[in-house]
N, C-alpha and C positions, 0 to 999 in steps of 0.2 A: 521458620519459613524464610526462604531467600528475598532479599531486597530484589523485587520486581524489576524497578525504574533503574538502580545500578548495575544490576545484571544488563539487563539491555546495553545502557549505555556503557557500558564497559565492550561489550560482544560487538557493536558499531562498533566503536573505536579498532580492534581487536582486526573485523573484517575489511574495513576501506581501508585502514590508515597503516597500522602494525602488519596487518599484511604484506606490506611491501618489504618487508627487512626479514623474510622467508628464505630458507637458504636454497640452491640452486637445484639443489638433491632432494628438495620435499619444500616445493614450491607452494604447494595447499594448505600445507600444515596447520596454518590461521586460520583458513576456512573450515577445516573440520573440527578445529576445537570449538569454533564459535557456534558452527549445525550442533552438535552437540548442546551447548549454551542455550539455542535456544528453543533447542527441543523438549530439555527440562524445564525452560519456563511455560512451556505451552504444558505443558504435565501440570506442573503447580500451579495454574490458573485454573484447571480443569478439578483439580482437588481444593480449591476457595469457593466451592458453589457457594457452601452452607453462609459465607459468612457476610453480611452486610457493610454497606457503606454508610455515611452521613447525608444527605442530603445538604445540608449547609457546609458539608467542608468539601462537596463536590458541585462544583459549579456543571461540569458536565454533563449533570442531571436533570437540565432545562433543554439542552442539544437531542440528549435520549429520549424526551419528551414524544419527538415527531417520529421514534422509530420502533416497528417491532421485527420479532421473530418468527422465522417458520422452520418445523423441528421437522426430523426427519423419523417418520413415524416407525421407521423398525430398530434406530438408534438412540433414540430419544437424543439427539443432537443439535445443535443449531445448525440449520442446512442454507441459511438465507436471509440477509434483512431487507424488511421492505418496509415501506413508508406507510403510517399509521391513514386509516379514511377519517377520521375523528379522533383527532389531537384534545387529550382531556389532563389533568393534573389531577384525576380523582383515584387514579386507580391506587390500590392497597398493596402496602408492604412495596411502595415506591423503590425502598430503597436493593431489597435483594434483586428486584426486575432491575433495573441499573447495574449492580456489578454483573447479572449476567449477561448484559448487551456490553458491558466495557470487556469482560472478561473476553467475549466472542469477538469484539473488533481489535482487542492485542493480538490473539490466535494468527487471524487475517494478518494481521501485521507481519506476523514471524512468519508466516505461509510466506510473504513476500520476501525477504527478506533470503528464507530457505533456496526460494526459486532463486534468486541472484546466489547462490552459492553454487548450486549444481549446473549452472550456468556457466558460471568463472570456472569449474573444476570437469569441464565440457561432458559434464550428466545432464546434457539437455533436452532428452528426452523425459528423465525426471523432473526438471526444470519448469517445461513447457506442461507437465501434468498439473503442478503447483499453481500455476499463473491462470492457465483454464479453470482449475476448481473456484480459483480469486474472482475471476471474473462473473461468474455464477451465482455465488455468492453475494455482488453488492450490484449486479445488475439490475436490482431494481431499487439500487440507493444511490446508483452513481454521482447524481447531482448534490447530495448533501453534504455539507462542510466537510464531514467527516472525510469522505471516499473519496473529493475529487483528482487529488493529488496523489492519491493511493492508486487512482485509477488509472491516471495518465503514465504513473510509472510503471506499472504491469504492464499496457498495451507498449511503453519503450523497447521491454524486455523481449515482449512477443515479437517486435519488430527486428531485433536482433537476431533472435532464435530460426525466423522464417528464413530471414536472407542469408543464416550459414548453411539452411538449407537448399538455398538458391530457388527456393518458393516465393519468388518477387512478387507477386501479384498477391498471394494473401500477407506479404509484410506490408505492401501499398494499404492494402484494405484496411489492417491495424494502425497505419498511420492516418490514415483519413478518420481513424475514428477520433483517434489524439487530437487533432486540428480540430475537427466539429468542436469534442469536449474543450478544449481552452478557448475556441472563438466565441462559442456560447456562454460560457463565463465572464470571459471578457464583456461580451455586449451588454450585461444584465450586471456588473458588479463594475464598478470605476474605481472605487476605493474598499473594498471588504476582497478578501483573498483564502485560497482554503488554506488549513491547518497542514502546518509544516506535518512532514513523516513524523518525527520527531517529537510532535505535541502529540499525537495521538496517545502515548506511553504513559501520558500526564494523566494524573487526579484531578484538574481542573488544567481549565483557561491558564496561558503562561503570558500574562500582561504583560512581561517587558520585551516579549514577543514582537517586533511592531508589524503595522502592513508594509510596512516597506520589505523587511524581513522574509515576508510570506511571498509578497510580489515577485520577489527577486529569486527565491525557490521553484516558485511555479512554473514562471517564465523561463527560469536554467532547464527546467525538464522539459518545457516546450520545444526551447532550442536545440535539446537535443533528438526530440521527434523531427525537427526539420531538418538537423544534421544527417540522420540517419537514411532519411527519404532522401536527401540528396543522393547519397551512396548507391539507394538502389537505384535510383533511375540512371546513373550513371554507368552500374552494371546493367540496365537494358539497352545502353546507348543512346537514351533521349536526354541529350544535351539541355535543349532549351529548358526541358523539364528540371533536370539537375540544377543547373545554374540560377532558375529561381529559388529553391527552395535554399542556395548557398548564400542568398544576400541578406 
C-alpha cells in the first residue's frame, strides 16, 4: 500500500511549487500528474475500510470524538459530517469508526485540493462542482477545528471562480461568508487557531506545530479573502468599498 502522508506531500510540493518550472508548451503538466496522484490516494483510502487504527498512537481520536457521519443511503457513502448531540467515549470498536471519519476527512481534503487544479487548468466548471460538493459536506461541521481552515479556503476558491464569471454579487456573498467565518473565530479563540491544511494529513497532533504557525496560516487565507473582495468591488466601481478592504 502507498505511503499515504508522502504521497500527499510529495503531490503538494509537485502542484504549488514544481509547477512552476512546466514548460511553456504543456504548462499543466504538474497539475495533472499530481489530479492523478491524488485520485489514487482517494482510491486507496477507500480500499483501508477494513483496517483499524490505534487509539493511543492516534491522538486524533479525541478530535473525532465530537463527530459523526451521515451515509448516503443508495451508496452507502459518507455523504456529510455532522456534530455528534451526545459526545460519549463509549462507543465500540472506537478504533475502526476513526479511521473512517479520518479516511472521509483526507477524501474532503483531496476534493479540495482537486478543485484548485481544475481551477488553475481553467476546468472551472469542474472546479466549482468540487468546492460545492465540499461545502455540503462539512456544512454542518464548519466551526470545528478540523474544517475551519478547510472552509475558508473553499469559499477563496468560490470567490475566484464567481468573479471570472463576472458574478460579483454571489463572489461578494462567498466572501462575506469568509469574513463572518474568521471574525467569529477570532472573537471566541485569542490563542488556539485551526489546524493547518497540512495537519489534517496527520495520524495525530503535529506538536512542533505552533499557534503562531497556524495564526499566521489562517490569517494568510484571510488576507487573501480580503484581497480578492477588493478586486471585486473595484470591478463594480465602488471605490470606498475597494479601498477598505485594500488596508
Amino acid at each position: 500500500m502507498m505511503n499515504i502522508k508522502t504521497s500527499y506531500k510529495e503531490a503538494v510540493q509537485l502542484c504549488y511549487v514544481k509547477c512552476l518550472n512546466d514548460p511553456e508548451n504543456d504548462p499543466y503538466k504538474s497539475k495533472y500528474e499530481v489530479k492523478k496522484i491524488f485520485d489514487d490516494i482517494k482510491d486507496q483510502l477507500l480500499l483501508s475500510g477494513e483496517q483499524t487504527v490505534s487509539d493511543d498512537d492516534n491522538p486524533l481520536t479525541n478530535e473525532f470524538y465530537d463527530l459523526d457521519i451521515i451515509y448516503d443511503k443508495t451508496t452507502n457513502m459518507p455523504r456529510t459530517f455532522v456534530m455528534k448531540d451526545n459526545v460519549t467515549k463509549s462507543e465500540t470498536n472506537i478504533s475502526a469508526l476513526t479511521l473512517v471519519k479520518y479516511n472521509y476527512l483526507i477524501r474532503l481534503l483531496l476534493d479540495y485540493h482537486i478543485a484548485t487544479i481544475y481551477n488553475d487548468t481553467e476546468e472551472k466548471t469542474e472546479g466549482e462542482k468540487y468546492l460545492k460538493y465540499l461545502l455540503g459536506n462539512i456544512e454542518n461541521v464548519q466551526l470545528h477545528l478540523y474544517f475551519y481552515s478547510l472552509n475558508l479556503h473553499v469559499l477563496n476558491q468560490l470567490i475566484l471562480i464567481q468573479a471570472s464569471y463576472d458574478k460579483y454579487d454571489q463572489a461578494i456573498l462567498y466572501a462575506s461568508q469568509a469574513e463572518q467565518l474568521y471574525k467569529q473565530w477570532m472573537i471566541h479563540n485569542e490563542t488556539k487557531f485551526p489546524l493547518q491544511l497540512k495537519e489534517l494529513i496527520e495520524t495525530s497532533i503535529n506538536d512542533s506545530i505552533s499557534e503562531n504557525k497556524r495564526c499566521r496560516e489562517f490569517k494568510l487565507a484571510y488576507t487573501h479573502t480580503l484581497y480578492y473582495l477588493a478586486q471585486v468591488y473595484a470591478k463594480l466601481n465602488e471605490k470606498e468599498q475597494s479601498a477598505k478592504y485594500c488596508q
